[in-house]
C-alpha positions in Angstrom: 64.6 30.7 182.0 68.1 30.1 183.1 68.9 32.2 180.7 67.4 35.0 181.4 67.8 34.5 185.0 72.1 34.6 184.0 71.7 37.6 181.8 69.5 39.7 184.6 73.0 39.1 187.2 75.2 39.9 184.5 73.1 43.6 183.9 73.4 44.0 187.8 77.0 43.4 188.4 77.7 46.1 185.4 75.9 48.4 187.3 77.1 48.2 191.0 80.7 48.5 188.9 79.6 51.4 187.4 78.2 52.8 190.4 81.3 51.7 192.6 83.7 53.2 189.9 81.8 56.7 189.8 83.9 59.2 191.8 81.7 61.8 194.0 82.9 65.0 194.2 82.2 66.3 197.3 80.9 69.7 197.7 83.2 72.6 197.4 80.2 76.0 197.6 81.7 76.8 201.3 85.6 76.9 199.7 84.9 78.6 196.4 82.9 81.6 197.8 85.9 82.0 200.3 88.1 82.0 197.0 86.3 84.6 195.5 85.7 86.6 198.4 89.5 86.9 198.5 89.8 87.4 195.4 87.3 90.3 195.3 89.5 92.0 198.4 91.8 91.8 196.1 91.0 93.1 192.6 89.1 96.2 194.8 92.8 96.9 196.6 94.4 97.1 192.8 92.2 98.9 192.2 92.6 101.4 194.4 96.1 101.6 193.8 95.8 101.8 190.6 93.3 104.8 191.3 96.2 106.3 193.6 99.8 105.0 192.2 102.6 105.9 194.6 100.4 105.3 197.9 100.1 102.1 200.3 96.7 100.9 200.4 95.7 100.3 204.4 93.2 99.7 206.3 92.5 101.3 210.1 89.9 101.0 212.3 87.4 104.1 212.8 88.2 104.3 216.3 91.8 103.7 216.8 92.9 106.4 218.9 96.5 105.6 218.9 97.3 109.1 216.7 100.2 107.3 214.4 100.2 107.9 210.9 102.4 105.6 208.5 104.2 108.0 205.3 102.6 107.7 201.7 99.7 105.8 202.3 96.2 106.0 201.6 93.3 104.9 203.8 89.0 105.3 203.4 88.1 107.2 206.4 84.4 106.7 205.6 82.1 104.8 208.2 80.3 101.9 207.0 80.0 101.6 203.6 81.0 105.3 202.8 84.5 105.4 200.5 86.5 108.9 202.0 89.9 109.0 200.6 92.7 110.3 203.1 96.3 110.7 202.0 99.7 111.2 203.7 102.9 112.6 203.1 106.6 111.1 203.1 106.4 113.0 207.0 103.3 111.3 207.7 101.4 114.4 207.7 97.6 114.3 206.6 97.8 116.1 203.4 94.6 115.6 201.5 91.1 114.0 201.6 88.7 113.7 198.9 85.2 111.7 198.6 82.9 111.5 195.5 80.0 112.0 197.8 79.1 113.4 201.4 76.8 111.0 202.6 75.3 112.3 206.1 74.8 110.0 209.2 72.0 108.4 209.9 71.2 107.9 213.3 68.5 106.2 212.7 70.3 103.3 210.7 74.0 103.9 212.4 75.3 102.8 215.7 75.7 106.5 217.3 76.5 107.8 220.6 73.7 110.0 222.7 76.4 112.6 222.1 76.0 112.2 218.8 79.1 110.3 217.4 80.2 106.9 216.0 83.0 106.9 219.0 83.3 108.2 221.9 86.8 110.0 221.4 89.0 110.6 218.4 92.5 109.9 217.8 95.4 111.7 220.1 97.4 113.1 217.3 100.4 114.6 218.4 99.6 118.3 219.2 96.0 117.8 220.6 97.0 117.9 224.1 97.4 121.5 223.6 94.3 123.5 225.3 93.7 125.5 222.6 93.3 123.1 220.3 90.7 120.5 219.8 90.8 116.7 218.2 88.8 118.5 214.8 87.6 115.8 212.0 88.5 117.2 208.7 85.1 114.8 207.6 82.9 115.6 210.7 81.0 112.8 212.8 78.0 113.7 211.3 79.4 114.5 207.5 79.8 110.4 208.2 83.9 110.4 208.8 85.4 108.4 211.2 88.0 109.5 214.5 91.3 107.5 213.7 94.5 109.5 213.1 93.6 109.9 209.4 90.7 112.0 209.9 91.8 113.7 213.0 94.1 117.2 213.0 94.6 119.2 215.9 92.7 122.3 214.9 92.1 125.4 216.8 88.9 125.1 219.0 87.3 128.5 218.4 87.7 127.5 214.4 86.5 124.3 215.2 83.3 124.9 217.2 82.4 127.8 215.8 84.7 129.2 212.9 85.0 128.5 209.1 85.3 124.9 210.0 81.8 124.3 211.7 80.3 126.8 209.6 81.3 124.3 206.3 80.4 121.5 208.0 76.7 123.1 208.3 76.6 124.2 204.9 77.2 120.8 203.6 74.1 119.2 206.7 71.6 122.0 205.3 72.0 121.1 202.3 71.9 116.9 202.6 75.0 116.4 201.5 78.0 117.4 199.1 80.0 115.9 196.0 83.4 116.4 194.8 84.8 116.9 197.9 88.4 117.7 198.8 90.6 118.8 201.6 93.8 120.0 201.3 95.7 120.3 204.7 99.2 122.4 204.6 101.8 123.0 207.6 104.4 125.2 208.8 107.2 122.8 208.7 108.0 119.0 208.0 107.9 117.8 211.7 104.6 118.8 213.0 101.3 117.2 212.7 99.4 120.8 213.3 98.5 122.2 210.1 98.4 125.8 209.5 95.7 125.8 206.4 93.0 124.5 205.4 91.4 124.9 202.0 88.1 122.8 201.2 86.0 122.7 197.7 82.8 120.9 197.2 79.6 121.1 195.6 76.2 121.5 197.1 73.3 121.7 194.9 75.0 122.5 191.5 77.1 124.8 193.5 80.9 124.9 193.6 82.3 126.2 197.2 85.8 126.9 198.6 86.4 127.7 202.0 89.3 128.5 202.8 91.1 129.3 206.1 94.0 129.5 208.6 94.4 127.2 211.6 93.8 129.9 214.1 91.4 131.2 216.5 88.9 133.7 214.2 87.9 135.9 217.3 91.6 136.8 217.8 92.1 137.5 214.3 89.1 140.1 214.0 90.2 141.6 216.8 93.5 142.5 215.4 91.6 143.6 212.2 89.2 145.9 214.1 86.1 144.1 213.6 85.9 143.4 217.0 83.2 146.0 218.7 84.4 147.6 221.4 82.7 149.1 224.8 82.7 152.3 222.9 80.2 151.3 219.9 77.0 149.7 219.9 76.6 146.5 221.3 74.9 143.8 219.5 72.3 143.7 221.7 71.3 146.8 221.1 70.1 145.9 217.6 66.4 146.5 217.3 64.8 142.9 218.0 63.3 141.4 214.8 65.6 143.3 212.3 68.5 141.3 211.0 68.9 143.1 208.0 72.9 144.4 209.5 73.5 141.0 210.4 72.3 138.8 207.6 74.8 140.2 205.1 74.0 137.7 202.0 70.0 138.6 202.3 68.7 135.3 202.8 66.3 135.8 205.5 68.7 133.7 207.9 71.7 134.5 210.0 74.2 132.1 209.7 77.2 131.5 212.6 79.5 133.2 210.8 77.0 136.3 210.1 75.8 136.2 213.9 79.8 136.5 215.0 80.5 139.2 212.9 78.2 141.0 213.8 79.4 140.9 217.6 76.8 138.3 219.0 78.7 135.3 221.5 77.8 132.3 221.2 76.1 130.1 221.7 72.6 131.6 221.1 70.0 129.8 222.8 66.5 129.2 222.1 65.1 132.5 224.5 67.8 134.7 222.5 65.4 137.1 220.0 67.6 135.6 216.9 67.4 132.0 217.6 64.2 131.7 215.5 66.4 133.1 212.2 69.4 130.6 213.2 69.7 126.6 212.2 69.7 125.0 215.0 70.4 121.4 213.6 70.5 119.1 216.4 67.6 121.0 217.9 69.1 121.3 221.1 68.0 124.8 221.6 71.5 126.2 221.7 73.2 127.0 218.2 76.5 127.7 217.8 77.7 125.5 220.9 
């Protein structure tokens, strides 16, 4: 019995050694995912530079208003998840954007304004304080693009609330969305952040469009080229009320803003207006062309 009894003591004491000699890691989950958070940040930012050698990968809040631009780099001017590529020249000067896919906003999923917007103002680049000239996204609000100084350009307000450049921008809404999108932004000179052209391809339902356009005011322009009706000819009201066949020039059954202007109509058009019903009014606001 003794024994036993000594040989049961000696089985315990190897155990509390073994037990008191075992080394418990202690948990490391919180640490590692931090690690490889990081190091996700940073294989997607080689990544991109890889995808664009000879620009600086930065980053810039969607609402910074401050208007700066730093030389040669490249920042996503997408909101949320959305991946819009803007570039910059050695001047600083917004030269290109591009994004695989035009994703629309969502107002429904998206922190928007009642105006309509992720911000409530966009970025003072230098040349916006002009009063012809308005704070124009080259991605609009509701294309999903941000306001900071890398999607902002002062653009000519006429062209930018009713010209080539809101006319795209409804092209692209009608039809849900766009792909292969690129901007390419040129200027007059080296030291000004105004462009003076625009020139935008994308495809919309299998369909490869370019719009292309000066940054100047469009009314002025078909004025000069005589396009412009004067007091002496027949006034677009005039036009028999139902029949848009002289105004909707591609035969669509619609009259688009660009259609409705050249054909002499001022906008906006509002909902009692006899060609409001063959106009898009997308925000339903029953004025089109605001």
């Amino acid at each position: 019995m003794k024994k036993i009894l000594n040989s049961f003591i000696l089985t315990m004491a190897a155990i509390i050694m073994m037990v008191g000699c075992t080394s418990i890691e202690p948990s490391t989950n919180g640490s590692d995912q931090t690690v490889e958070q990081s190091a996700t940040k940073e294989r997607s930012a080689e990544t991109i530079t890889e995808r664009f050698p000879g620009y600086k990968l930065i980053e810039v809040d969607g609402g910074d208003l401050s208007g700066h631009r730093e030389p040669n780099v490249v920042v996503d001017i997408g909101f949320g998840d959305r991946e819009y590529w803007a570039f910059t020249n050695e001047y600083g000067q917004l030269v290109r954007v591009i994004a695989d896919e035009i994703i629309l906003q969502d107002d429904r999923t998206e922190p928007v304004t009642s105006s309509g917007r992720y911000y409530d103002d966009e970025a003072k680049v230098p040349g916006v304080e002009r009063p012809d000239l308005d704070e124009g996204h080259v991605i609009a609000d509701s294309l999903g693009g941000v306001s900071n100084a890398y999607n902002i350009t002062p653009q000519n307000s006429t062209l930018n609330r009713h010209g080539d450049q809101a006319y795209m921008e409804d092209v692209i809404r009608k039809a849900g969305g766009a792909t292969d999108f690129e901007a390419i932004i040129t200027y007059p000179n080296t030291t000004t952040q105004i462009p003076s052209h625009y020139k935008y391809t994308y495809t919309v339902n299998g369909h490869k469009v370019v719009d292309e356009f000066d940054n100047v005011d469009p009314d002025k322009v078909n004025e000069s080229l005589g396009l412009t009706r004067n007091k002496n000819s027949k006034s677009a009201g005039s036009n028999k009320k139902g029949d848009i066949s002289a105004i909707d020039t591609n035969g669509d059954g619609q009259v688009s803003i660009k259609e409705a202007k050249a054909a002499g109509f001022k906008m906006p058009i509002t909902k009692d207006h006899w060609l409001y019903p063959y106009m898009h009014d997308a925000d339903q606001d029953g004025l089109v062309g605001e």
